[in-house]
Backbone as JSON Lines, residues from 0, in Angstrom:
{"i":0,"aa":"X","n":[0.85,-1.18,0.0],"ca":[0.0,0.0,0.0],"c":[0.9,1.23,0.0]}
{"i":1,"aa":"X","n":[0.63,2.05,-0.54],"ca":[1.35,3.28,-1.04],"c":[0.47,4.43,-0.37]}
{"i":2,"aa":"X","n":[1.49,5.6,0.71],"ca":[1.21,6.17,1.43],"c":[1.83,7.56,0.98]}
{"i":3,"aa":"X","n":[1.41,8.74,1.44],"ca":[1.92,9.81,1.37],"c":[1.61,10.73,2.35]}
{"i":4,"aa":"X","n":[2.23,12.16,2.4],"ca":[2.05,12.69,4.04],"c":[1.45,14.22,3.33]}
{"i":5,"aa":"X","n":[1.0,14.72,3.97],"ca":[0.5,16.23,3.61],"c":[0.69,16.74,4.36]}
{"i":6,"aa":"X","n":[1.59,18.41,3.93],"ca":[2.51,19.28,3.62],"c":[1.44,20.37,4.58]}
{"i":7,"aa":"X","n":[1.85,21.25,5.13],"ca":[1.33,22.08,5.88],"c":[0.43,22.84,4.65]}
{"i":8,"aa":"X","n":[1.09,22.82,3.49],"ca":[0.45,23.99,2.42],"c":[-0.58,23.31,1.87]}
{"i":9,"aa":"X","n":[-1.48,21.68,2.61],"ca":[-1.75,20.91,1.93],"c":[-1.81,20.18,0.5]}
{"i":10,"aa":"X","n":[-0.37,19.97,0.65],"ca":[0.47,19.59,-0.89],"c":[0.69,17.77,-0.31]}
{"i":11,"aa":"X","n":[0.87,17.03,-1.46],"ca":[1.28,15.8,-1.05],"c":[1.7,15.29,-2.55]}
{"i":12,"aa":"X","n":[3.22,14.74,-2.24],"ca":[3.3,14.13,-3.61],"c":[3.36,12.21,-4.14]}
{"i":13,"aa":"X","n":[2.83,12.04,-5.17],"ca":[1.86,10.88,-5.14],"c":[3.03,10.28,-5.37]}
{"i":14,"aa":"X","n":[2.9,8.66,-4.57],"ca":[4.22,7.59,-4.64],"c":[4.69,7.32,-5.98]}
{"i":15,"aa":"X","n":[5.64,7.16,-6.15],"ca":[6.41,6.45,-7.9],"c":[5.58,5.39,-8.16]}
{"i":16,"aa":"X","n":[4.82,4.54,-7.51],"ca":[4.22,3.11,-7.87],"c":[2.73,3.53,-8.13]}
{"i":17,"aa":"X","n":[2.35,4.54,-8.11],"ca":[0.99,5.36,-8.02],"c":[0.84,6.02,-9.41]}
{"i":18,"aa":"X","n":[2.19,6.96,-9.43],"ca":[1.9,7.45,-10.66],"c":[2.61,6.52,-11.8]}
{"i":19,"aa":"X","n":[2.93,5.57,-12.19],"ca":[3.44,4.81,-12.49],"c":[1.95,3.87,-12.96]}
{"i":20,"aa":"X","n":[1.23,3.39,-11.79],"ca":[0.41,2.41,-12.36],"c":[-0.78,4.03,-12.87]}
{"i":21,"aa":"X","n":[-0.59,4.51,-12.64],"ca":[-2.0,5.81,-13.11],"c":[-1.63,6.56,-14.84]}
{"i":22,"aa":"X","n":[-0.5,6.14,-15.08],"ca":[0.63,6.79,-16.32],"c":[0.84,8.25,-16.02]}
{"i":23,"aa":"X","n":[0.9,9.0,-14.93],"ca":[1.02,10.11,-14.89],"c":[2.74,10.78,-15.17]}
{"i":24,"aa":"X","n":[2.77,11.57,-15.75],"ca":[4.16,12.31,-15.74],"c":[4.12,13.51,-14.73]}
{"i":25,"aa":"X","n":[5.06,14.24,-14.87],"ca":[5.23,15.9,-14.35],"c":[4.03,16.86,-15.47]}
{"i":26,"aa":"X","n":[3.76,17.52,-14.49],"ca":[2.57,18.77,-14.96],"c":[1.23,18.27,-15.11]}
{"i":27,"aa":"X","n":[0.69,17.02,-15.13],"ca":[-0.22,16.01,-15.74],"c":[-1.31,16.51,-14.55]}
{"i":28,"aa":"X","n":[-2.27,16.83,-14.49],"ca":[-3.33,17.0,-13.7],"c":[-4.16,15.51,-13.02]}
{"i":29,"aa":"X","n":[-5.16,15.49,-12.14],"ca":[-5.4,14.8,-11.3],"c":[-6.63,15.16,-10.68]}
{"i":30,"aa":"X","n":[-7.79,14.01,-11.11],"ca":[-9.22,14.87,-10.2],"c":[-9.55,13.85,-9.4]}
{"i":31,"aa":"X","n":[-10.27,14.73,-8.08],"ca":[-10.5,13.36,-6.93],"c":[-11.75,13.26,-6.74]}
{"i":32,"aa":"X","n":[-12.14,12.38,-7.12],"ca":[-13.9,11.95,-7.86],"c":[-13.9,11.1,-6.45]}
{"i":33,"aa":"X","n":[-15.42,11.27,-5.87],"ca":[-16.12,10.93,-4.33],"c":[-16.59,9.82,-4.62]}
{"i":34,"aa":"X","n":[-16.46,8.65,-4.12],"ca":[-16.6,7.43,-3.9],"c":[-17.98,7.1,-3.64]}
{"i":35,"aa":"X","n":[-18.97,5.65,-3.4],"ca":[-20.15,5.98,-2.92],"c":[-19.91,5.45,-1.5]}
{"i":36,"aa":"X","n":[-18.45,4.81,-1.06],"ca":[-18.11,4.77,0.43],"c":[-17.43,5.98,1.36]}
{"i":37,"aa":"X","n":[-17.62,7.0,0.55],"ca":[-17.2,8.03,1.45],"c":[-15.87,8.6,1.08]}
{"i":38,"aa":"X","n":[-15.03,7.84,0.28],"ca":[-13.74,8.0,-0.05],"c":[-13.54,9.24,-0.91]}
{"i":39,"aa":"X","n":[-12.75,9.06,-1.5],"ca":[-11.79,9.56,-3.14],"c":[-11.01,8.52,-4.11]}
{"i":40,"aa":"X","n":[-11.41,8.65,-5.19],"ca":[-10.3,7.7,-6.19],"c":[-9.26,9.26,-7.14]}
{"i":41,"aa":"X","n":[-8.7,8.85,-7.13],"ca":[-7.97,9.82,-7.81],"c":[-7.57,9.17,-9.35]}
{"i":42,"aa":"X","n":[-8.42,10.04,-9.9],"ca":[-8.89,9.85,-12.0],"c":[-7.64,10.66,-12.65]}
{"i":43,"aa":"X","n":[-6.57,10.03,-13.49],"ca":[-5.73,10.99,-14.49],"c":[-6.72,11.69,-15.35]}
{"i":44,"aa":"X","n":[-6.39,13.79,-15.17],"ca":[-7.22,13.8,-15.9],"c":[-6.04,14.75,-17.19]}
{"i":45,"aa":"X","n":[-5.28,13.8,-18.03],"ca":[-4.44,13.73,-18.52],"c":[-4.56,13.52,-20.14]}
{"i":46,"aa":"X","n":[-6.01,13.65,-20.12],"ca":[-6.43,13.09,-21.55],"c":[-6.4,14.26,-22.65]}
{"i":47,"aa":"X","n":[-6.45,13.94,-23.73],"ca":[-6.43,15.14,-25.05],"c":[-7.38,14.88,-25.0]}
{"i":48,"aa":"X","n":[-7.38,16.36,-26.18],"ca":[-8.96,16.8,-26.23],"c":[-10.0,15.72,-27.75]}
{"i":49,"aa":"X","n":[-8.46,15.47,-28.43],"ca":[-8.86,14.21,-29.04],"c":[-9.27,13.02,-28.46]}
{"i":50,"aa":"X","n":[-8.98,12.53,-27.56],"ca":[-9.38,11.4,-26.49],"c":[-11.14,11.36,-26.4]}
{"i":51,"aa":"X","n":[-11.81,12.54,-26.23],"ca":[-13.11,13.26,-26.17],"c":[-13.93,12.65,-27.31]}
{"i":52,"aa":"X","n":[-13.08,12.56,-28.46],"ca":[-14.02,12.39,-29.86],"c":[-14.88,11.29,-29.7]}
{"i":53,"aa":"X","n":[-16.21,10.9,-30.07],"ca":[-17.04,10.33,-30.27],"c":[-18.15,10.24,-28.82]}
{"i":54,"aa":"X","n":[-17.34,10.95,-27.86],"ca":[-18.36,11.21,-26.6],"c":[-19.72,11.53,-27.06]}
{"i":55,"aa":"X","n":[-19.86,12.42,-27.05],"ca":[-21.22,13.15,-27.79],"c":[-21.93,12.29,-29.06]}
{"i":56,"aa":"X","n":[-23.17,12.35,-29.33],"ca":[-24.0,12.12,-30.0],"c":[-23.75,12.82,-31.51]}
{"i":57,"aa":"X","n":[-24.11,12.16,-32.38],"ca":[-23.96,13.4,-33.76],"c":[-25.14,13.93,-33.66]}
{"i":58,"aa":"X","n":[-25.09,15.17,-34.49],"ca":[-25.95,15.94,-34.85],"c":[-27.1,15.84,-35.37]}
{"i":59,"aa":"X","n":[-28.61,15.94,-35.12],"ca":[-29.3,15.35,-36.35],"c":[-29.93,15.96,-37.0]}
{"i":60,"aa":"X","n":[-30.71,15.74,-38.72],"ca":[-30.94,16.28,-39.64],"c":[-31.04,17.54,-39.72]}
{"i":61,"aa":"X","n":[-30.53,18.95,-40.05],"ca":[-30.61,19.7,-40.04],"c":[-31.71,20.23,-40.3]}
{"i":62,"aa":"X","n":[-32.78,21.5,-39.6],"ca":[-34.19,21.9,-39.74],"c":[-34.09,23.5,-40.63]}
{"i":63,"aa":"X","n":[-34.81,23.31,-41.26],"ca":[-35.09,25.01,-41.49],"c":[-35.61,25.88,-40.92]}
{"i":64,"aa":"X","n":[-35.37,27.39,-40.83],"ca":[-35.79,28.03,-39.72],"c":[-37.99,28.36,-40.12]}
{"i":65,"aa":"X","n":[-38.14,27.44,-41.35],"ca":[-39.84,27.18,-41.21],"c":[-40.15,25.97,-40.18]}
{"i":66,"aa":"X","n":[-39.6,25.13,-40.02],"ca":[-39.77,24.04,-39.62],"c":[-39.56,24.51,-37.91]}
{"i":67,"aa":"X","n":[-38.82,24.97,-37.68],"ca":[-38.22,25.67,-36.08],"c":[-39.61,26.79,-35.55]}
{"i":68,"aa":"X","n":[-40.03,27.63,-36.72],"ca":[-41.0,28.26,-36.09],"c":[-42.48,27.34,-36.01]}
{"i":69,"aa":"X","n":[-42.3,26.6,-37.13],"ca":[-43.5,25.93,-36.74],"c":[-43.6,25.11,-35.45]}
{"i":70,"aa":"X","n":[-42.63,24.17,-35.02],"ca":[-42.18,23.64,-33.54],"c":[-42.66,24.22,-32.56]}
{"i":71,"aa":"X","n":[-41.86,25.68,-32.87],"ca":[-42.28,26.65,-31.79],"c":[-43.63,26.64,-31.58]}
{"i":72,"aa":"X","n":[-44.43,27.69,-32.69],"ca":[-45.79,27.73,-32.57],"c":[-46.62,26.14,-31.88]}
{"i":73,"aa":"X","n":[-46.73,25.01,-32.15],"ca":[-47.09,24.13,-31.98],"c":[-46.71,23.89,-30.46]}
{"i":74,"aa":"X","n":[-45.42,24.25,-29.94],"ca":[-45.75,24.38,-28.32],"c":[-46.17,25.32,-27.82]}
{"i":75,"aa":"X","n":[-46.63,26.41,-28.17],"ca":[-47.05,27.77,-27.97],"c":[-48.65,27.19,-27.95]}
{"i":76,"aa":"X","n":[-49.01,26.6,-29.24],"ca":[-50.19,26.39,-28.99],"c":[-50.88,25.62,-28.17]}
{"i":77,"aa":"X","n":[-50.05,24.41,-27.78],"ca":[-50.66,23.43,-26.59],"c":[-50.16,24.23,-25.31]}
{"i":78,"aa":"X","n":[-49.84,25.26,-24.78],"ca":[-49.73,25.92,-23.42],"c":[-51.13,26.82,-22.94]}
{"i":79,"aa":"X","n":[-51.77,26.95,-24.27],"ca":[-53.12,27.82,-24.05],"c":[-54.01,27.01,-23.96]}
């Protein structure tokens, strides 16, 4: 088990076998995501912004701005 101590400035630096199994280098950021036991896991958040691609949903069929006002109107009209 891999331990570390915190620094009056609450600084602590993470063991070689830590960042090592996490792939972290120097400058590499680090978020501490809440457990549902109360804890912290600490997530590399080290990723490119390419890494991101395909998260999101595509786009779908593009509407015309007749089609957008009609939408509109049509919830406009079921509120009255």
């Amino acid at each position: 088990m891999a331990t570390a101590t915190v620094t009056s400035k609450g600084q602590i630096t993470i063991p070689a076998k830590v960042r090592d199994a996490l792939g972290l280098d120097s400058g590499d950021r680090v978020e501490f995501v809440p457990t549902e036991a109360g804890g912290f896991a600490i997530i590399p958040a080290n990723k490119s912004v390419r890494d991101l691609k395909g998260m999101l949903a595509k786009p779908g069929k593009p509407v015309s701005i007749k089609q957008m006002n009609d939408a509109i109107a049509r919830g406009w009209a079921g509120r009255k």
